[in-house]
SESE-447996 format. One record per atom (N, C-alpha, C): z, x, y; residue in one letter. Coordinates in steps of 0.1 Angstrom, whole numbers, padded with zeros to 4 digits, always signed. Each point is the difference from the previous one (the first is absolute). Layout:
% SESE-447996
ZXYa...
% end
This chain:
% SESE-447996
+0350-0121+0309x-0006+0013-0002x-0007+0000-0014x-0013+0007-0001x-0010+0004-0009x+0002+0010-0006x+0008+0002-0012x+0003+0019-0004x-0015-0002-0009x-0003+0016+0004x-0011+0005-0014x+0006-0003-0012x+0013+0004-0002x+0005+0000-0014x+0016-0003-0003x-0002-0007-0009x+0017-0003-0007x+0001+0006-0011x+0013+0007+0001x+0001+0004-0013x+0012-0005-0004x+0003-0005-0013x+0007-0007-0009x+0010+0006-0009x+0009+0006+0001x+0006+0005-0010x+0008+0018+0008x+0014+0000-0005x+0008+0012+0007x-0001+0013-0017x-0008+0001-0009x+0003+0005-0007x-0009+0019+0005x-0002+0006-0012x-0008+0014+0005x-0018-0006+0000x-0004-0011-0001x-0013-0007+0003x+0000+0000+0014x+0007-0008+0002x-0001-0008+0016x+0002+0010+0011x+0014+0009-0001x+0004+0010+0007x-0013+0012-0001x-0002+0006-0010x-0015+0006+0000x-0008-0003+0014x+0000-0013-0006x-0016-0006+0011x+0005-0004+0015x+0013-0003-0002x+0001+0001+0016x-0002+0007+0012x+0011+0013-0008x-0001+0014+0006x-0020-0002+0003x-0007+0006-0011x-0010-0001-0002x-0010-0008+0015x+0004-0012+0000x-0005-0011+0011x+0006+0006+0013x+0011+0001+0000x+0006+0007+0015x-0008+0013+0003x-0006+0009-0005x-0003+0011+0005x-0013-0003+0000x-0009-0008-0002x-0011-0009+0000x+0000-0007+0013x+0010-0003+0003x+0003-0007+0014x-0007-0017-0006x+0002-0006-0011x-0006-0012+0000x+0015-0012+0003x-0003-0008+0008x+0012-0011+0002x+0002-0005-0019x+0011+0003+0001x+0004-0003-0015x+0017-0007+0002x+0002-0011-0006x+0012-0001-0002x+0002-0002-0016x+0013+0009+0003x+0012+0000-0018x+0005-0008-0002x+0001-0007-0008x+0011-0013-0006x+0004+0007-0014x+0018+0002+0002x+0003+0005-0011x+0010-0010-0001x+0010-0008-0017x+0013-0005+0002x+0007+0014-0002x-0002+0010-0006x+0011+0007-0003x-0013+0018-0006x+0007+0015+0007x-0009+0011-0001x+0003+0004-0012x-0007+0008-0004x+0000+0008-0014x-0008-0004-0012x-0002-0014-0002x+0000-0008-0013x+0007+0003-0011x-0005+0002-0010x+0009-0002-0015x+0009+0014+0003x-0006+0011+0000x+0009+0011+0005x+0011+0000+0003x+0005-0014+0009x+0014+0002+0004x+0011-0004-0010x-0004-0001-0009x+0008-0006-0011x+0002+0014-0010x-0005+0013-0001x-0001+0008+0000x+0011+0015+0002x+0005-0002-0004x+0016+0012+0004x-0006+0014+0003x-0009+0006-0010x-0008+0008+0006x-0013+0002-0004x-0010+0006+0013x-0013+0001-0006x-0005+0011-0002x-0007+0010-0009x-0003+0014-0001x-0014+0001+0000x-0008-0007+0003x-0015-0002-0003x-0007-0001+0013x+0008-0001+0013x-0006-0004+0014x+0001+0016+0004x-0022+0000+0002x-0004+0012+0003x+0004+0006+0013x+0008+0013-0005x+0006+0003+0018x+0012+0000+0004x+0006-0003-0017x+0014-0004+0001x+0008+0002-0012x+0004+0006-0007x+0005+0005-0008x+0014-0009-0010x+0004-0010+0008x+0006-0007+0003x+0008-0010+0013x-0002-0012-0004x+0006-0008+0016x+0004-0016-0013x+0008-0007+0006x+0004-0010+0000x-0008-0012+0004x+0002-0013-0010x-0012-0008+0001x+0003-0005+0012x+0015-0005+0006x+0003-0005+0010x-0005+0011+0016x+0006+0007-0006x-0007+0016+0013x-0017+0000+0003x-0004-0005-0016x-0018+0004+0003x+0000-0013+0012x+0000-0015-0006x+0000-0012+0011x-0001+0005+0014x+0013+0006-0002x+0006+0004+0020x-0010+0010+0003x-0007+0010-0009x-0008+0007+0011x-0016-0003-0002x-0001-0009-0007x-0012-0009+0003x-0003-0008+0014x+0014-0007-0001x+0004-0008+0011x+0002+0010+0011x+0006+0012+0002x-0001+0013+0011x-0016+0001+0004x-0003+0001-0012x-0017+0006+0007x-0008-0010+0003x+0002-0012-0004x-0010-0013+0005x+0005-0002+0015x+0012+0000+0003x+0005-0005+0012x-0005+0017+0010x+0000+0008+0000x+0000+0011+0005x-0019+0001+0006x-0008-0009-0005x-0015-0009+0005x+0005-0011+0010x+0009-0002+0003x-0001-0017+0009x+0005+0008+0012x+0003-0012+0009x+0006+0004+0014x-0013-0002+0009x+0003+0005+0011x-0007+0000+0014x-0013+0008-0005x-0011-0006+0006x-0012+0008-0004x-0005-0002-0013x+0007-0001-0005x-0002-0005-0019x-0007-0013-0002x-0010+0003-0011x-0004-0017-0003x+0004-0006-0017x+0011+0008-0002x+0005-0003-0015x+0011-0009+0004x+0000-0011-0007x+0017-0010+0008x+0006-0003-0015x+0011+0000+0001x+0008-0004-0015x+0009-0013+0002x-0003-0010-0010x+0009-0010-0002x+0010+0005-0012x+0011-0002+0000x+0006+0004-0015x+0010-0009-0002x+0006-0002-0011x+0013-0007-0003x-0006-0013-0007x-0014-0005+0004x-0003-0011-0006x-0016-0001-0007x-0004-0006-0014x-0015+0002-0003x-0007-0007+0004x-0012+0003-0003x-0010-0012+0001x+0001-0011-0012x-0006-0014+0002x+0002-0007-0008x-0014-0006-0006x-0010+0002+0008x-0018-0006+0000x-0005+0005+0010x-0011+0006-0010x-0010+0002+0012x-0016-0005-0005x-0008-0008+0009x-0008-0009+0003x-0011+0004+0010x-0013-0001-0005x-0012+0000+0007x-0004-0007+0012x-0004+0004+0015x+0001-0011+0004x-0017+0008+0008x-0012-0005-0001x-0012+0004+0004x+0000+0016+0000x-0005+0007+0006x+0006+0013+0000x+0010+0007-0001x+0009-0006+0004x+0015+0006+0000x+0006-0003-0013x+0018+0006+0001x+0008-0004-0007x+0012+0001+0002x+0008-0007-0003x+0010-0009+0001x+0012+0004-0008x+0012+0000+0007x+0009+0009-0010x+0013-0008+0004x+0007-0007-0007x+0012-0006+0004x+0010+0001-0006x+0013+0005+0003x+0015+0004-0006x+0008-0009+0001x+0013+0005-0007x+0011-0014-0009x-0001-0002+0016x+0005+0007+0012x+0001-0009+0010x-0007-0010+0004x-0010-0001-0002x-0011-0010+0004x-0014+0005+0010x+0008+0014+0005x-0009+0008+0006x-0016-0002-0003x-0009+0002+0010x-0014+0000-0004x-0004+0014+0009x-0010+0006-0010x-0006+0016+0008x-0016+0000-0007x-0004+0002+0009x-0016-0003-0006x-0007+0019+0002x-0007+0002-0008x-0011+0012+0002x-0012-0006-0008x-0005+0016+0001x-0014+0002+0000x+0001+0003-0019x+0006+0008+0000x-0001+0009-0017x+0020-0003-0004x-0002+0002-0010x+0015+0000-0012x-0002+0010-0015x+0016+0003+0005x+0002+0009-0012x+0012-0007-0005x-0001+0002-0012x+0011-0010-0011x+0004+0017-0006x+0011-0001+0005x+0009+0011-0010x+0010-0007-0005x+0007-0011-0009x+0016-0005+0000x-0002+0001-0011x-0001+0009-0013x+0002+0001-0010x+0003-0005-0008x+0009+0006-0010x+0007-0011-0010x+0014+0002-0005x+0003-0009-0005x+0012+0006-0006x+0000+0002-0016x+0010+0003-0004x+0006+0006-0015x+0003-0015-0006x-0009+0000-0016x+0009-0010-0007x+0014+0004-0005x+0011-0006+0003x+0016+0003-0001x-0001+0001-0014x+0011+0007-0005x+0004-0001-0017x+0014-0004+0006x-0005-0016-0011x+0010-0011-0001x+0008+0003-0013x+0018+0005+0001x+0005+0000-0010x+0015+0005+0009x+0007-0003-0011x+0015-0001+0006x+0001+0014+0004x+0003+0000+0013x+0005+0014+0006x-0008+0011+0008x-0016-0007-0004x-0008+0004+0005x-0001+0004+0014x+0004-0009+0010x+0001-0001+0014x+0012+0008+0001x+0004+0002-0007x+0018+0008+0005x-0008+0017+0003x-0003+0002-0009x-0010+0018-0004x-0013+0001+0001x-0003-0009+0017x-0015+0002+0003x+0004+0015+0010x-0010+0011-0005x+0001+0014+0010x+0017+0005-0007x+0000-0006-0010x+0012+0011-0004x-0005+0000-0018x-0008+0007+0000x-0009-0001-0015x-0009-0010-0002x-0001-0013+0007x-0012-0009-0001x-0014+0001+0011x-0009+0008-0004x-0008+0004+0008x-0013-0006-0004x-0011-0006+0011x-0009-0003+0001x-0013+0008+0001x+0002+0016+0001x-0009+0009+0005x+0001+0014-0011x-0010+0005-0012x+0007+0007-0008x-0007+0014+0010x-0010-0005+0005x-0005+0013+0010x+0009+0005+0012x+0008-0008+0004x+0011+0001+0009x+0009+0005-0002x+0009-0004-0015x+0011+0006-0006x+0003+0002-0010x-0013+0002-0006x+0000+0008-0014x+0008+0016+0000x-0003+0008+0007x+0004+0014-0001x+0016-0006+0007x+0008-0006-0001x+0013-0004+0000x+0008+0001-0009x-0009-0007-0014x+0006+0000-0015x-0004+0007-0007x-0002+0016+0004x-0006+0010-0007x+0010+0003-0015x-0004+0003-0010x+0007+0000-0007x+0014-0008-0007x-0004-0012+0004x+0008-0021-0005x-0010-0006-0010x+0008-0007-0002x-0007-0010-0006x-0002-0012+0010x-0014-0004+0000x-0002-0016+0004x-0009-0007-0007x+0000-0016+0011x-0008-0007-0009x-0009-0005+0012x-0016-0003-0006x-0008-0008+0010x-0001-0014-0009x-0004-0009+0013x+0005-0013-0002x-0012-0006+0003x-0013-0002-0012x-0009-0005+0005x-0012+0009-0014x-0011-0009-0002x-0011-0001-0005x-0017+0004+0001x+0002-0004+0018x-0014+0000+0001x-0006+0017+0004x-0010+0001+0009x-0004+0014-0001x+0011+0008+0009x+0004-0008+0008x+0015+0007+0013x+0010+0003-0008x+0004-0006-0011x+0011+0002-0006x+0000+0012-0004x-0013+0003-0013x-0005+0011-0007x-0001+0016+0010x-0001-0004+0010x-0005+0010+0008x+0011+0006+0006x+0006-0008+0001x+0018+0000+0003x+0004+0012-0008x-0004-0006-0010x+0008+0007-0013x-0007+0011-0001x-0012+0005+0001x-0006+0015-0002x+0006+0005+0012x+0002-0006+0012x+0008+0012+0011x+0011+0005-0007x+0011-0013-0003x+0009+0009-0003x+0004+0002-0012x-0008+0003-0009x-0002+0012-0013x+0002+0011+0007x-0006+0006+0009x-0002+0010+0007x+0014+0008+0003x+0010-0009+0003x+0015+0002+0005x+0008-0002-0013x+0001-0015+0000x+0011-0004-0008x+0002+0006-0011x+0011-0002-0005x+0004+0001-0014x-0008-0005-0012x+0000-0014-0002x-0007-0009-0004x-0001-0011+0008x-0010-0008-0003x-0004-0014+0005x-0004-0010-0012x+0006-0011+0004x-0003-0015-0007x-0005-0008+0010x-0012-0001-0007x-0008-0017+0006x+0006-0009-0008x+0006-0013+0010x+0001-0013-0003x-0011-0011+0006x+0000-0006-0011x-0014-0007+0005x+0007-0014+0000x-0003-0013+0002x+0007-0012+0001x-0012-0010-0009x-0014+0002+0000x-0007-0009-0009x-0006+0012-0011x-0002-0008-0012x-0004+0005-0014x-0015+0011-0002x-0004+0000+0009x-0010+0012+0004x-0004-0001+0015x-0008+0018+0002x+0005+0008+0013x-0012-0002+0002x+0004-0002+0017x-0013-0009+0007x-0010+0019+0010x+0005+0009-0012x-0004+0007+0008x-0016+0010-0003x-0010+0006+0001x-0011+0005-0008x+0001+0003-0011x-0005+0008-0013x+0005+0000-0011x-0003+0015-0001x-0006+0006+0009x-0002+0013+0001x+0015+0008+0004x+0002-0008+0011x+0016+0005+0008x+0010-0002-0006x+0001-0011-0008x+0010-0003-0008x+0003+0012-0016x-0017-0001-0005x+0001+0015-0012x+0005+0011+0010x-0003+0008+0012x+0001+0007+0007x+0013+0004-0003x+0010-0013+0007x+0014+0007+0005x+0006-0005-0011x-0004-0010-0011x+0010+0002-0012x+0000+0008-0009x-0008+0006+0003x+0001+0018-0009x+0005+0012+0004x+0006-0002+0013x+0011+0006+0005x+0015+0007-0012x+0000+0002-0005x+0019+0000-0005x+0010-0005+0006x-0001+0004+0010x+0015-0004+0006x-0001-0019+0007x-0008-0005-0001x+0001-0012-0002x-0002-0013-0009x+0007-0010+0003x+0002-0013-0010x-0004-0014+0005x-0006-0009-0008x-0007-0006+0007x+0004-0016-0009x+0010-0009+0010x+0004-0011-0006x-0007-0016+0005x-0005-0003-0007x-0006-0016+0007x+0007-0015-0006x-0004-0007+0010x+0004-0015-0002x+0020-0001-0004x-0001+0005+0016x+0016+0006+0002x+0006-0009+0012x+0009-0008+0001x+0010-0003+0014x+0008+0014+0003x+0002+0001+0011x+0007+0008+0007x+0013-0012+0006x+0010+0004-0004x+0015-0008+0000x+0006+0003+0007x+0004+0020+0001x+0009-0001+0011x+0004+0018+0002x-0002+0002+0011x+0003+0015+0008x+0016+0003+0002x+0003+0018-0007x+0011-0002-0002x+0001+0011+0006x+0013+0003+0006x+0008+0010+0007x+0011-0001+0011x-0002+0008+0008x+0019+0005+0008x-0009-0001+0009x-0003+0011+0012x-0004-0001+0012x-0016+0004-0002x-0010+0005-0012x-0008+0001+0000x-0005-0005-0019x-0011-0004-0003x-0003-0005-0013x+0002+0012-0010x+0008-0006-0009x+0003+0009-0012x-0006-0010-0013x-0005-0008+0002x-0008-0005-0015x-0006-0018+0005x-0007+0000-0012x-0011-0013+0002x+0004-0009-0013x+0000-0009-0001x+0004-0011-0012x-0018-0008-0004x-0004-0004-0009x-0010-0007+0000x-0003-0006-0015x-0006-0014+0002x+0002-0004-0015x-0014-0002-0003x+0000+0003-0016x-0012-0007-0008x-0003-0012+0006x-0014-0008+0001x-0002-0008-0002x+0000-0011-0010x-0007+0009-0008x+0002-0004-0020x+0009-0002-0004x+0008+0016+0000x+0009-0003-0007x+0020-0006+0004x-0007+0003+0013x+0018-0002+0007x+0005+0011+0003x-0002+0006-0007x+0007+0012+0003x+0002+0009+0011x+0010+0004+0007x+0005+0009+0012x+0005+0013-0003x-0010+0009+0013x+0000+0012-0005x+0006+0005+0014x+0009+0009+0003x+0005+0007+0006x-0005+0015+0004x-0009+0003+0009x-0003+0014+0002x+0009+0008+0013x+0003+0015-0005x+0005+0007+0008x-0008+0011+0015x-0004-0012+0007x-0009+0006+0012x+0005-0001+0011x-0006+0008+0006x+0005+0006+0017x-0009-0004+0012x-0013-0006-0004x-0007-0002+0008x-0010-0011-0013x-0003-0011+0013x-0010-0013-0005x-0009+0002+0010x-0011+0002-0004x-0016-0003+0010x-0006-0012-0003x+0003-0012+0009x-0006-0014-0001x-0017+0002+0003x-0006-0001-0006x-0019-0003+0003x+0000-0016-0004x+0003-0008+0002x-0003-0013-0005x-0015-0008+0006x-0001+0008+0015x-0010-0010+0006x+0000+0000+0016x-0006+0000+0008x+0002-0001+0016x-0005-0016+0003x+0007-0005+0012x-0002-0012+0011x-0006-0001+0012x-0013+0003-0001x-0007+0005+0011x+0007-0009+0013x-0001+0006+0014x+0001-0012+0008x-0010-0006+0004x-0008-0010-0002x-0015-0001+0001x+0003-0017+0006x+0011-0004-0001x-0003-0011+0006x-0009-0007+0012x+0006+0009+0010x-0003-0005+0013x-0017+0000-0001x-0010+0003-0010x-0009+0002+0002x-0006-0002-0016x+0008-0008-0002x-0008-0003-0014x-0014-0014+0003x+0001-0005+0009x-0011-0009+0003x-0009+0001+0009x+0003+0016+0001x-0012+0009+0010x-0009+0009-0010x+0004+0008+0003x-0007+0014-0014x+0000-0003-0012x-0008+0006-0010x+0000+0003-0016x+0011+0007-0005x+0005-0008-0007x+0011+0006-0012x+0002+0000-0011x+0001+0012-0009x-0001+0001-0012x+0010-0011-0011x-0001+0006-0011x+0007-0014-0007x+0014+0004+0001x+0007+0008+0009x+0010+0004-0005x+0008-0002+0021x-0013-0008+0003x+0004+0001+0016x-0003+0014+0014x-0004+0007-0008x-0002+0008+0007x-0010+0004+0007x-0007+0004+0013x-0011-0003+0009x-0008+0013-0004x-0008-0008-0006x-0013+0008+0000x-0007+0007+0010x-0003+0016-0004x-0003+0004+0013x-0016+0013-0004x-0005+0005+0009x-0013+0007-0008x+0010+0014+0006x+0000+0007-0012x+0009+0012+0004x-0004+0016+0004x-0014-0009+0010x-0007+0012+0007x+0005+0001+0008x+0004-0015+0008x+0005-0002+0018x+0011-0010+0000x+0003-0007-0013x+0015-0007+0000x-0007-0013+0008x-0010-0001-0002x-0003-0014+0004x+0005-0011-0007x+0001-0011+0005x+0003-0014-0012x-0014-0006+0003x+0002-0012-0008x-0014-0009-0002x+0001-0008+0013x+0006+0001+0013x-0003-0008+0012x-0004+0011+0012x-0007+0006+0002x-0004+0008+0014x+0009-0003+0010x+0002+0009+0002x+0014+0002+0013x+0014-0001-0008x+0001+0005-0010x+0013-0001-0007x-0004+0007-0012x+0014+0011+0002x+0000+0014-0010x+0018-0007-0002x-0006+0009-0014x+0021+0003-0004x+0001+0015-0011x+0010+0003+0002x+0001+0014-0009x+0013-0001-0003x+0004+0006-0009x+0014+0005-0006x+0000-0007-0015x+0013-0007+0000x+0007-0004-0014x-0007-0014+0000x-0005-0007+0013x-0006-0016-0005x-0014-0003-0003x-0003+0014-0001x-0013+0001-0005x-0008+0003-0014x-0009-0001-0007x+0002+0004-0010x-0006+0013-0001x+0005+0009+0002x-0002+0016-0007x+0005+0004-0006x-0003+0010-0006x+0005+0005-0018x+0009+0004+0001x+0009+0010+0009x+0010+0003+0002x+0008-0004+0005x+0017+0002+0009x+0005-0010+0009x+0014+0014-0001x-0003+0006+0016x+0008+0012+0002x+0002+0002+0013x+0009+0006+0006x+0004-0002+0014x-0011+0009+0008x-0005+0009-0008x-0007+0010+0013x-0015-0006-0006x-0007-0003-0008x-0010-0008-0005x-0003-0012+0011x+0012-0007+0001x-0001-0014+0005x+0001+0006+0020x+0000+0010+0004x+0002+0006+0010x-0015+0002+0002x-0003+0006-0007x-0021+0009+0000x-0005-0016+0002x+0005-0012-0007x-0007-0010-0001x-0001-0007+0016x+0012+0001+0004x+0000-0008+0014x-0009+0010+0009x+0000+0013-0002x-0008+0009+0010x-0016-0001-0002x+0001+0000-0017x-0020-0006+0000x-0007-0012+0008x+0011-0013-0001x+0001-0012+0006x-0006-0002+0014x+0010+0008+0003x+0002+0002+0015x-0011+0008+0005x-0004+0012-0004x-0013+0005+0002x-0012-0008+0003x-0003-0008-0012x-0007-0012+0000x+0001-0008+0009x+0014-0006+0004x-0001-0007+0009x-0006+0002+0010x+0002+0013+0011x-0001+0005+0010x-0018-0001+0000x-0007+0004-0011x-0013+0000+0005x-0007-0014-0006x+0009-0009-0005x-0006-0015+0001x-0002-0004+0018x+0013+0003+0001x+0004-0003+0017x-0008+0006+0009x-0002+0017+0000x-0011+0009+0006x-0011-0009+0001x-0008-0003-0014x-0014-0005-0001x-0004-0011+0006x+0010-0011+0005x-0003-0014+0001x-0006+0005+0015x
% end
């Protein structure tokens, strides 16, 4: 079988455009390993429009509700799940999509939604107090540590920006930076260090995350000088950096220097015709669950009248 479209990825990208494709009526199949994306790592989310609150693990499941709720009898939306794609490959007009199974599924058009992941903060204990004070998202769960003390963990412009959200809430905030100057504008940086309520430490190891069942302080030493400093916080916001998943198609499309698929962000096109991608593996300025949602629906729009036109 010939699908118009594959789409790549179980996150709010992919699911968008599914739904999207199903009510389009275009033969589309889903290849997800696992629904939700980074979200499910997420204890709760307060930012998903429509929703006042839901669970990262709950959002997955009713992504996964409404994608499947398009298939069946009469339906031309089909879902693989449980396993990803591993390459996909040009083959004359078509294209070529093959999973860990070894599976081969060929279409016409592809949408790459498989995002990315979080660079970990590596330090003793770190993994013990991921979603119990170690958060990746300050837009997600900043208004959590309304009136605490925290620390963002990170330099560049995501760190800084970090840190102007949660001025807004917190108590105070300390930027730790890890190299001897901040990789981030110098505009944003005078911006939010003229805040008061925050402190701004560089050319810092981060040693080790401390607490009982949720983080009660951060350890971190001088570089220079050696020296270890002990702070009393309640919440850590890691910005260190994202892992786009861009593999499977790093020897297809354009990618930035940082791996991520270049796209024209009128129609979420990439640099190969017949292949779009939207969300987190792309490079757009932002990277947000209902953002990365609008993205898969622009995509998909697009797609439908590439497909129409031919």
């Amino acid at each position: 079988m010939i699908y118009d479209l594959i789409i790549l990825g179980g996150g709010p990208s992919g699911t968008a455009a599914a739904i999207y494709a199903a009510r389009k009526r275009l033969s589309t199949l889903f290849i997800t390993a696992e629904w939700g994306g980074q979200s499910t790592v997420s204890e709760k989310i307060y930012n998903w429009v429509g929703t006042p609150e839901i669970g990262g693990m709950e959002l997955g499941t009713a992504f996964k509700t409404h994608v499947l709720a398009n298939t069946g009898e009469k339906q031309t939306l089909f879902v693989k799940e449980g396993e990803k794609a591993i390459t996909v490959s040009k083959n004359a007009e078509l294209f070529e999509v093959t999973t860990e199974s070894g599976e081969k599924f060929q279409s016409k058009t592809i949408l790459i939604t498989t995002g990315s992941g979080r660079k970990k903060l590596i330090a003793k204990n770190a993994d013990k107090f991921e979603n119990k004070g170690i958060t990746y998202c300050a837009s997600c769960d900043g208004p959590l540590f309304a009136d605490q003390d925290v620390v963002v963990i990170g330099g560049g412009n995501a760190g800084f920006e970090s840190a102007a959200q949660l001025l807004a809430y917190a108590k105070s905030v300390t930027l730790l930076h890890r190299s001897a100057e901040f990789k981030a504008d110098a505009v944003t940086i005078e911006k939010v260090l003229s805040h008061p309520n925050i402190k701004a430490v560089k050319n810092v190891d981060i040693l080790e995350v401390k607490g009982d069942k949720f983080v009660e302080g951060l350890v971190y030493k001088d570089k220079t000088t050696g020296a270890e400093t002990t702070l009393n916080v309640s919440g850590i916001f890691v910005e260190i950096g994202q892992i786009p998943n861009t593999d499977l198609v790093k020897d297809l499309v354009e990618l930035d220097e940082i791996k991520r698929i270049k796209i024209d962000a009128w129609n979420n096109r990439t640099s190969v015709p017949g292949i779009w991608a939207a969300g987190d593996c792309t490079n757009v300025l932002y990277h947000q669950n209902n953002i990365a949602a609008g993205d898969g629906v622009r995509a998909l729009e697009d797609i439908y009248l590439f497909l129409r036109a031919k």
